[in-house]
TIVO-2410 file (N, C-alpha, C; in nm, 3 decimals):
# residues 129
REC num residu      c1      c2      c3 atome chaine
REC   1      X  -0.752   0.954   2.702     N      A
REC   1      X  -0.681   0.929   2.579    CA      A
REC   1      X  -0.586   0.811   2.591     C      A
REC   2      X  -0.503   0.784   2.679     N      A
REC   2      X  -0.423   0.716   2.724    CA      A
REC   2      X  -0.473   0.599   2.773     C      A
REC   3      X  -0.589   0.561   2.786     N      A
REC   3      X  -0.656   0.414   2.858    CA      A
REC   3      X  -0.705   0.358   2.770     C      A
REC   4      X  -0.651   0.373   2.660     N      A
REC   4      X  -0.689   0.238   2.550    CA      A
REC   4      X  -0.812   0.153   2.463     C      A
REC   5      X  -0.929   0.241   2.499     N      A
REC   5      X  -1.049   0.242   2.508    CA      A
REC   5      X  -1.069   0.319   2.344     C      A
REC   6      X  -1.120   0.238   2.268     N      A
REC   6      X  -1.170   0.237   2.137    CA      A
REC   6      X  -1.240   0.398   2.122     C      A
REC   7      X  -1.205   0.454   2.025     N      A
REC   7      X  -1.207   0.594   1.990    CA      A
REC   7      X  -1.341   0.613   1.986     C      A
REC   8      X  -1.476   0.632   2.030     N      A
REC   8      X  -1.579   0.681   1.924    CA      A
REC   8      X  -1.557   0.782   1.836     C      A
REC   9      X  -1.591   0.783   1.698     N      A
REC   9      X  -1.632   0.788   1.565    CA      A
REC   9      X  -1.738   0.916   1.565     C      A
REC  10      X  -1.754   1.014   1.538     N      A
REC  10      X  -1.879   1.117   1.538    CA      A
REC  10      X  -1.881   1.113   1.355     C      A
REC  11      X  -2.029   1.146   1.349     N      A
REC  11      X  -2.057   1.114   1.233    CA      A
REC  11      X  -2.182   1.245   1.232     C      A
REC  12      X  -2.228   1.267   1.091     N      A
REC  12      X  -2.275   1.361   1.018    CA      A
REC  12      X  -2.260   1.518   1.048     C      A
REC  13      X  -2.350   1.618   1.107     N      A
REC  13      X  -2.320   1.747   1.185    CA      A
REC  13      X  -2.239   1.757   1.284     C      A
REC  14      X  -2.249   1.656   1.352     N      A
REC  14      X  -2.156   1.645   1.475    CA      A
REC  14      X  -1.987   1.665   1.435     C      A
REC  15      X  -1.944   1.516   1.294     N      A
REC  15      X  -1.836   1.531   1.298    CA      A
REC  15      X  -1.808   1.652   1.227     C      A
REC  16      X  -1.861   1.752   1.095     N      A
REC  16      X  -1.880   1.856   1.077    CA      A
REC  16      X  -1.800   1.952   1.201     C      A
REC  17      X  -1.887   1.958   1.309     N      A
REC  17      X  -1.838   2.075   1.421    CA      A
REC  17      X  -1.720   2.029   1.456     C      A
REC  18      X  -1.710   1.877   1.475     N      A
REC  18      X  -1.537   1.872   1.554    CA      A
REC  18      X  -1.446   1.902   1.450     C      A
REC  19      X  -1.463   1.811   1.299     N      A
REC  19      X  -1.368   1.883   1.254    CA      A
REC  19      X  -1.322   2.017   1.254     C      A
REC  20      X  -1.402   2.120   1.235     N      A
REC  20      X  -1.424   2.285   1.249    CA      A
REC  20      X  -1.337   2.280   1.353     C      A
REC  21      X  -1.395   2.205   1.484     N      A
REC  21      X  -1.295   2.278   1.602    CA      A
REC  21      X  -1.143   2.222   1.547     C      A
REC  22      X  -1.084   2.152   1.529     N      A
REC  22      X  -0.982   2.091   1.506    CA      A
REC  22      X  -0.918   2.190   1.445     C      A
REC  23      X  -0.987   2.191   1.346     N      A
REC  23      X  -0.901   2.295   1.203    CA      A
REC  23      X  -0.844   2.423   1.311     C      A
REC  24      X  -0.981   2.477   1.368     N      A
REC  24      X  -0.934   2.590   1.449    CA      A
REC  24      X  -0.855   2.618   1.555     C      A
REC  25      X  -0.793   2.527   1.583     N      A
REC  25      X  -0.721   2.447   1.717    CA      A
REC  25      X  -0.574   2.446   1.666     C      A
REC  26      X  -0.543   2.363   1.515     N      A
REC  26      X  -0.431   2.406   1.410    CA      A
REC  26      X  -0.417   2.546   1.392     C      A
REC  27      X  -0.571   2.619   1.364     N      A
REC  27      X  -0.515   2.749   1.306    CA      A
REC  27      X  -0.410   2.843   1.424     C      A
REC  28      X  -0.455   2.760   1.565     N      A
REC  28      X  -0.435   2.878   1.692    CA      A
REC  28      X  -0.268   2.811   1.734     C      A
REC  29      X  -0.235   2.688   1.673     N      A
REC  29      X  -0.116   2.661   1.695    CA      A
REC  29      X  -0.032   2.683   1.628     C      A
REC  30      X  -0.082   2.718   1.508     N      A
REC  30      X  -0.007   2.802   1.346    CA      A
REC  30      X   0.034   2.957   1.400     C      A
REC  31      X  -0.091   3.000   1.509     N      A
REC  31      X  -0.050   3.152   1.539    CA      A
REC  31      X   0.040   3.144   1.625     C      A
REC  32      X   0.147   3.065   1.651     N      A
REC  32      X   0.260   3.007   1.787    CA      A
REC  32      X   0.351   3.072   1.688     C      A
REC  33      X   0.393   3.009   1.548     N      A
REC  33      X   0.511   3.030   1.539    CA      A
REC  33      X   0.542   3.125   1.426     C      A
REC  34      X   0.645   3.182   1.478     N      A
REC  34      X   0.696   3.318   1.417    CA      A
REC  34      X   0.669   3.283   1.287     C      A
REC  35      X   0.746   3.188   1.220     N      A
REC  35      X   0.743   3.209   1.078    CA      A
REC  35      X   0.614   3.249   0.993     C      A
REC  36      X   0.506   3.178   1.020     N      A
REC  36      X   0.345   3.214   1.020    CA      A
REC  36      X   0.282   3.332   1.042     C      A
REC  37      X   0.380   3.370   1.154     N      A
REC  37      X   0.301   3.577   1.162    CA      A
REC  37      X   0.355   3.611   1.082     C      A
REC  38      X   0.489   3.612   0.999     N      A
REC  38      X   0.544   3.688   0.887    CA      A
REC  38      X   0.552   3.685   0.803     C      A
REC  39      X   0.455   3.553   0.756     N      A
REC  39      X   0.409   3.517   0.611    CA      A
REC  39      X   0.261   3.573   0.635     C      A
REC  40      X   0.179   3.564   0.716     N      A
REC  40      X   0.059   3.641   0.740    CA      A
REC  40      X   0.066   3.786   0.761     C      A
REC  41      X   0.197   3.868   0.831     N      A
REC  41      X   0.250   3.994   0.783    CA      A
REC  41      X   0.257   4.025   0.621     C      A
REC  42      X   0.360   3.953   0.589     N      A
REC  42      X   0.374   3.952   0.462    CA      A
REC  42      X   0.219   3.974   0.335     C      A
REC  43      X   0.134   3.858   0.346     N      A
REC  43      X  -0.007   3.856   0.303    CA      A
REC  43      X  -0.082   4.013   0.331     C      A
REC  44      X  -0.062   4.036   0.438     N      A
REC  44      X  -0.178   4.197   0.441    CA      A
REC  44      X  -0.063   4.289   0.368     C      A
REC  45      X   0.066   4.315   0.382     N      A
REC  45      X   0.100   4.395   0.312    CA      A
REC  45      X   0.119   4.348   0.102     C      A
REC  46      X   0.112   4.247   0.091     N      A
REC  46      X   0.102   4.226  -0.062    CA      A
REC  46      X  -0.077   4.289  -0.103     C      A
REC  47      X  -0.163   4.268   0.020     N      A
REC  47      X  -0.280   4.309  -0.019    CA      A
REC  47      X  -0.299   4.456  -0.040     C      A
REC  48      X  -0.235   4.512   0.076     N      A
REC  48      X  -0.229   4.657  -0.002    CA      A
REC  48      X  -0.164   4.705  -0.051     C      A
REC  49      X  -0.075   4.630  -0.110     N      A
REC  49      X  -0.027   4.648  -0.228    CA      A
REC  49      X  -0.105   4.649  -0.390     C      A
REC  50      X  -0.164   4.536  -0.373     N      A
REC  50      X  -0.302   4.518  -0.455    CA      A
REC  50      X  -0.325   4.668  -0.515     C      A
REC  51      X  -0.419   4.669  -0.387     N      A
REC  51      X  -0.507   4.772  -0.366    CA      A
REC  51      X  -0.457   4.880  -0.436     C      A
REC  52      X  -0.302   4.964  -0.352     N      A
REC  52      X  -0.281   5.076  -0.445    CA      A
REC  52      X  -0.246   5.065  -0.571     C      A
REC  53      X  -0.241   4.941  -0.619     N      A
REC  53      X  -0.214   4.913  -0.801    CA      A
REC  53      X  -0.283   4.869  -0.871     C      A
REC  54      X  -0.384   4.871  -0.810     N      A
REC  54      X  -0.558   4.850  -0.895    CA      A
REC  54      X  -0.539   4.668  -0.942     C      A
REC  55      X  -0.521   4.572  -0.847     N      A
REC  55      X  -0.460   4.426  -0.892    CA      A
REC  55      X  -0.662   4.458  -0.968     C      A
REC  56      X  -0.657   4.339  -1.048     N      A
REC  56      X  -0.784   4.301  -1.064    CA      A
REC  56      X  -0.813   4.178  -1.001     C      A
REC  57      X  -0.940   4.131  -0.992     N      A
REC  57      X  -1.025   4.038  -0.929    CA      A
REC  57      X  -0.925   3.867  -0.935     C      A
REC  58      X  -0.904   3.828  -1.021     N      A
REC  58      X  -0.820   3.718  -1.082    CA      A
REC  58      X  -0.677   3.723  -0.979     C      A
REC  59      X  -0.592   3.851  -1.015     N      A
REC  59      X  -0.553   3.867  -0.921    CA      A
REC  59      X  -0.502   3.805  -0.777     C      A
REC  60      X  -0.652   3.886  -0.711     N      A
REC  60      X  -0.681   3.872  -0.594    CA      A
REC  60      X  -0.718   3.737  -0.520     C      A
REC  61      X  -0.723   3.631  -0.617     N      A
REC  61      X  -0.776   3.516  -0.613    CA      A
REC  61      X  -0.633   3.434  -0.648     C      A
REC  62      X  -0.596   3.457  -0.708     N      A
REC  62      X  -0.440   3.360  -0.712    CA      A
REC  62      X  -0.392   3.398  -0.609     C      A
REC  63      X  -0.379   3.526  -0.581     N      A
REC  63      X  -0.290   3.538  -0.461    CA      A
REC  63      X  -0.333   3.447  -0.299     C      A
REC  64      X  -0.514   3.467  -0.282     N      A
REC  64      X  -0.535   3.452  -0.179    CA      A
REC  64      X  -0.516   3.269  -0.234     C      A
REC  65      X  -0.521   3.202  -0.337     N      A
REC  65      X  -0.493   3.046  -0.337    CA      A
REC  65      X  -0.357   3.051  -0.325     C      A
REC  66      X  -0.260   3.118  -0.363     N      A
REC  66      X  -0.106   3.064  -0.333    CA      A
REC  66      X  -0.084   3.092  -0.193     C      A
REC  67      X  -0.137   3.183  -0.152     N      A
REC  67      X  -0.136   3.198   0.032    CA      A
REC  67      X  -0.190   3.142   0.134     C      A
REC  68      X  -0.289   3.052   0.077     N      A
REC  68      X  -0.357   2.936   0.177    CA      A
REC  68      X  -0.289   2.794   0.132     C      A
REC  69      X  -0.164   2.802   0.007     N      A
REC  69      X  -0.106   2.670  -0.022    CA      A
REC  69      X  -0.005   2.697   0.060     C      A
REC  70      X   0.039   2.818   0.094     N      A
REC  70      X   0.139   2.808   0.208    CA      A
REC  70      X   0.125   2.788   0.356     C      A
REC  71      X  -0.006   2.830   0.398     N      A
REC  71      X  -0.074   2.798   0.485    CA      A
REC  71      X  -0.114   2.668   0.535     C      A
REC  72      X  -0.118   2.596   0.450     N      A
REC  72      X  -0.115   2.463   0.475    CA      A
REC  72      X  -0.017   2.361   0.465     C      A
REC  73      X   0.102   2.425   0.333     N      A
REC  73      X   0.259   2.379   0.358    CA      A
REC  73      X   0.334   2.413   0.520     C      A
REC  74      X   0.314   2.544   0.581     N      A
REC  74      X   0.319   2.560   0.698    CA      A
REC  74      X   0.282   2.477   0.803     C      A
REC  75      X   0.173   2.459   0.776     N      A
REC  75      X   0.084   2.400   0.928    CA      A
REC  75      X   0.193   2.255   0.893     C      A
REC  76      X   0.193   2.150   0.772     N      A
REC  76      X   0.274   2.033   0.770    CA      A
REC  76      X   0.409   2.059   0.840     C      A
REC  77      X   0.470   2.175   0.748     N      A
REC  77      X   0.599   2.167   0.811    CA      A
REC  77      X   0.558   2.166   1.002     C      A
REC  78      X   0.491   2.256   1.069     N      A
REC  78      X   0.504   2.247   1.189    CA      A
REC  78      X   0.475   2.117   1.219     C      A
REC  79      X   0.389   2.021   1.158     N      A
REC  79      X   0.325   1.903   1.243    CA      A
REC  79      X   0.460   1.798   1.217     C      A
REC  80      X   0.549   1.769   1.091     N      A
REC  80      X   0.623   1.721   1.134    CA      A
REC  80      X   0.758   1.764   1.217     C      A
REC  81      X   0.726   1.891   1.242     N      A
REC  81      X   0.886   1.933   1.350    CA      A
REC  81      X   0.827   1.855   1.476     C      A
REC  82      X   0.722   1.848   1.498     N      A
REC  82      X   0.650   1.813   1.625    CA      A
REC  82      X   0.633   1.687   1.631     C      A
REC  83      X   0.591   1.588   1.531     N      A
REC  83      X   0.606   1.474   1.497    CA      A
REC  83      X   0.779   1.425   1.579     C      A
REC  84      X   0.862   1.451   1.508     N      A
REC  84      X   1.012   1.445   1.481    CA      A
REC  84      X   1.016   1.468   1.649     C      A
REC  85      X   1.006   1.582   1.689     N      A
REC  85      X   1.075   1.664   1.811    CA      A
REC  85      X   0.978   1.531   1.927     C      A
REC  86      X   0.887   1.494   1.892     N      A
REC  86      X   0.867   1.377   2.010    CA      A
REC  86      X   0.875   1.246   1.992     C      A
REC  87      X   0.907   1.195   1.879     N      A
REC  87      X   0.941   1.064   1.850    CA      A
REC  87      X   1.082   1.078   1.898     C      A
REC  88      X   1.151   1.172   1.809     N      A
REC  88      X   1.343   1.155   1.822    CA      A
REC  88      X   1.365   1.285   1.876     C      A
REC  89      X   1.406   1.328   1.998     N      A
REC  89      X   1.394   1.394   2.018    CA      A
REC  89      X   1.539   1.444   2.076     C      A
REC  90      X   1.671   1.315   2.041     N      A
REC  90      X   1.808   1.376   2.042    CA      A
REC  90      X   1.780   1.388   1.863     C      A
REC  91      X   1.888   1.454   1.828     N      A
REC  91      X   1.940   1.513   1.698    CA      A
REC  91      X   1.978   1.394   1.625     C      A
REC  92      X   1.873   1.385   1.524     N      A
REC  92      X   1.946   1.288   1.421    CA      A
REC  92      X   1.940   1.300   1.310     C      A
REC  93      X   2.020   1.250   1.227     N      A
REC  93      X   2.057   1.246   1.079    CA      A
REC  93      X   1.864   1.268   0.997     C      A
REC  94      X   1.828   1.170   1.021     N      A
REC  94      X   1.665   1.130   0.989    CA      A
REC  94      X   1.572   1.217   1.040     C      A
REC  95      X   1.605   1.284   1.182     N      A
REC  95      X   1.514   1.393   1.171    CA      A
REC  95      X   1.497   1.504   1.120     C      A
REC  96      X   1.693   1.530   1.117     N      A
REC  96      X   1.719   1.646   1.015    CA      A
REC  96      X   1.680   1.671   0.920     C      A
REC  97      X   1.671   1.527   0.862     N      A
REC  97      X   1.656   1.551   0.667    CA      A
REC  97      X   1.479   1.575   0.681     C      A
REC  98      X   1.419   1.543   0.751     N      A
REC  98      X   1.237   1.551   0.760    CA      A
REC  98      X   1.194   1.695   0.805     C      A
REC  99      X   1.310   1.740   0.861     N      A
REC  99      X   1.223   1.882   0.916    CA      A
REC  99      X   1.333   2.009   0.840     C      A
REC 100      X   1.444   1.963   0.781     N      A
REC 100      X   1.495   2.026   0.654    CA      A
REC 100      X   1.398   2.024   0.515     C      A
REC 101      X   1.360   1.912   0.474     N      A
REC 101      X   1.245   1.902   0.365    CA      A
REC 101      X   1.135   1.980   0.392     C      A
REC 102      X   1.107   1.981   0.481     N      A
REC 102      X   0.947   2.028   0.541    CA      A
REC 102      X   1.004   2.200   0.527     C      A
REC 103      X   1.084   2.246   0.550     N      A
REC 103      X   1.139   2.345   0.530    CA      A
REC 103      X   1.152   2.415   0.416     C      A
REC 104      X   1.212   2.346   0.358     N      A
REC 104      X   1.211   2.360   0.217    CA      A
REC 104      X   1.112   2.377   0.121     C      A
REC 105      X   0.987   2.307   0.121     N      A
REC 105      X   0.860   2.281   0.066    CA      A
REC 105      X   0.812   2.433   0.078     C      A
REC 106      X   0.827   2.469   0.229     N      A
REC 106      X   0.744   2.598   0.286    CA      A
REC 106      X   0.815   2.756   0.221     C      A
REC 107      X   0.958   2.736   0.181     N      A
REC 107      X   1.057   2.820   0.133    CA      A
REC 107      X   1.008   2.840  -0.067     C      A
REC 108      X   1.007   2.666  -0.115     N      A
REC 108      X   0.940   2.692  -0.257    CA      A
REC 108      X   0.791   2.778  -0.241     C      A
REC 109      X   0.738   2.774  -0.115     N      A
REC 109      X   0.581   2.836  -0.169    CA      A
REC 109      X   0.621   3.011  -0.116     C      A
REC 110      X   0.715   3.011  -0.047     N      A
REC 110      X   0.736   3.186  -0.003    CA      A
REC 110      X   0.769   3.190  -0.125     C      A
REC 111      X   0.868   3.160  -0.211     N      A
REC 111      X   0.949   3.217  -0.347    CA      A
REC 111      X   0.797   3.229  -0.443     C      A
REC 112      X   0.734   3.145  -0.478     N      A
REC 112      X   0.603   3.173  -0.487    CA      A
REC 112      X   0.512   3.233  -0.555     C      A
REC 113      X   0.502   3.259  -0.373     N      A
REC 113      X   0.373   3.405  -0.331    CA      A
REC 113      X   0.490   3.516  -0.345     C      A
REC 114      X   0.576   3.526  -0.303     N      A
REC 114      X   0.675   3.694  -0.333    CA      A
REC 114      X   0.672   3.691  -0.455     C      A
REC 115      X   0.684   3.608  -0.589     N      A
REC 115      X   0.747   3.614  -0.743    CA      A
REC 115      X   0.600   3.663  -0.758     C      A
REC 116      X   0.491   3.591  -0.742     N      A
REC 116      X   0.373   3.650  -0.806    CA      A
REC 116      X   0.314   3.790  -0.733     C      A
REC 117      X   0.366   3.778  -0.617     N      A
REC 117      X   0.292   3.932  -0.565    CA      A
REC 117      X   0.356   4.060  -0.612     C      A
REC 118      X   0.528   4.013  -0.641     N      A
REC 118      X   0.606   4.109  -0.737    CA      A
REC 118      X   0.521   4.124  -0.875     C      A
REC 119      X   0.510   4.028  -0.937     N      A
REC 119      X   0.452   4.035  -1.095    CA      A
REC 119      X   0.370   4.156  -1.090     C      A
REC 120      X   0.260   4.092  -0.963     N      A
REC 120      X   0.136   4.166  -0.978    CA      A
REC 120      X   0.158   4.316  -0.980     C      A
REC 121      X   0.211   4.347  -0.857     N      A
REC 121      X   0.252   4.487  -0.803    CA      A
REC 121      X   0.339   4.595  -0.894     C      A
REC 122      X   0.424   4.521  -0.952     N      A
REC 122      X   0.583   4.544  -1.030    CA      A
REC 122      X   0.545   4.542  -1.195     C      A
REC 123      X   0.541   4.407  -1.231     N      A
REC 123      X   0.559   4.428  -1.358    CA      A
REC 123      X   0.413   4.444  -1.445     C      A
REC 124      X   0.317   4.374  -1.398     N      A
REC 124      X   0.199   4.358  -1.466    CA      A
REC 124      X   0.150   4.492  -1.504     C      A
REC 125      X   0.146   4.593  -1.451     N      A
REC 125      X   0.082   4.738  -1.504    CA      A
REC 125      X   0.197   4.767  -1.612     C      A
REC 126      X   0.346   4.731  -1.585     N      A
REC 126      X   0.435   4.780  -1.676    CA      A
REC 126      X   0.437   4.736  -1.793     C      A
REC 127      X   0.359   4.601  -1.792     N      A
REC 127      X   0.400   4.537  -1.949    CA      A
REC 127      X   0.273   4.497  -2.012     C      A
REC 128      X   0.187   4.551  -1.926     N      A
REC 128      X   0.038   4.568  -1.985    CA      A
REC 128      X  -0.028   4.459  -1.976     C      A
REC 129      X   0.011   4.326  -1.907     N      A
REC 129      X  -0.039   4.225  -1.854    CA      A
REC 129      X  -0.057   4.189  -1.714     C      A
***
C-alpha cells in the first residue's frame, strides 16, 4: 500500500465482490462501537414492538428505511472521527466542530427512528391512523 505503485482498478464481477467485501469490512467495524450496538439494540426491540401492535407492512418498511439511514449516518460519523483522530490527532477547534457535526447528524436520525417507532407503537392504533 505504502510503495506508491498505481492502484489496479477491478472491474465488472470482480469489482462487484470487493466492493461486497468492503461494505462488510465497514459493517464489522460499525460492530466496534457502542453507539451502533444500541441503536441496533434499539431496532430489534422497536421490531417487537411492531409485532405485538399489529404495525402493518408500510410500517415495517419505513422503519427498516429510517434505520439503515442511520446506519449509514453512523458508519460517516465513525469514518470521520477516524479521519480527524489521524490527520489531527491533538485536540482542535476544527476537529471538534467535524466530529461534533457528525454527531449531531447521527442524534437528528435517533430522534427520528424513536418519534416514528413511538407513532407507530403509541399513537397510530390510538388515533386510528
Amino acid at each position: 500500500m505504502g510503495n506508491g505503485a498505481p492502484v489496479k482498478k477491478l472491474t465488472g464481477i470482480r469489482h462487484f465482490f470487493a466492493a461486497a467485501t468492503y461494505s462488510l469490512g465497514g459493517a464489522k467495524r460499525l460492530l466496534g462501537e457502542a453507539a451502533f450496538r444500541h441503536e441496533l439494540g434499539a431496532f430489534a426491540v422497536a421490531m417487537v414492538a411492531f409485532v405485538v401492535t399489529g404495525a402493518n407492512f408500510f410500517q415495517y418498511v419505513a422503519m427498516l428505511v429510517l434505520f439503515l439511514l442511520m446506519v449509514a449516518f453512523e458508519a460517516l460519523n465513525t469514518a470521520i472521527e477516524e479521519i480527524v483522530d489521524r490527520v489531527s490527532p491533538e485536540i482542535s477547534e476544527m476537529g471538534k466542530n467535524a466530529k461534533d457535526l457528525g454527531s449531531l447528524a447521527c442524534l437528528c436520525l435517533i430522534i427520528a427512528n424513536v418519534g416514528y417507532a413511538s407513532y407507530v407503537v403509541f399513537f397510530s392504533k390510538l388515533f386510528g391512523i
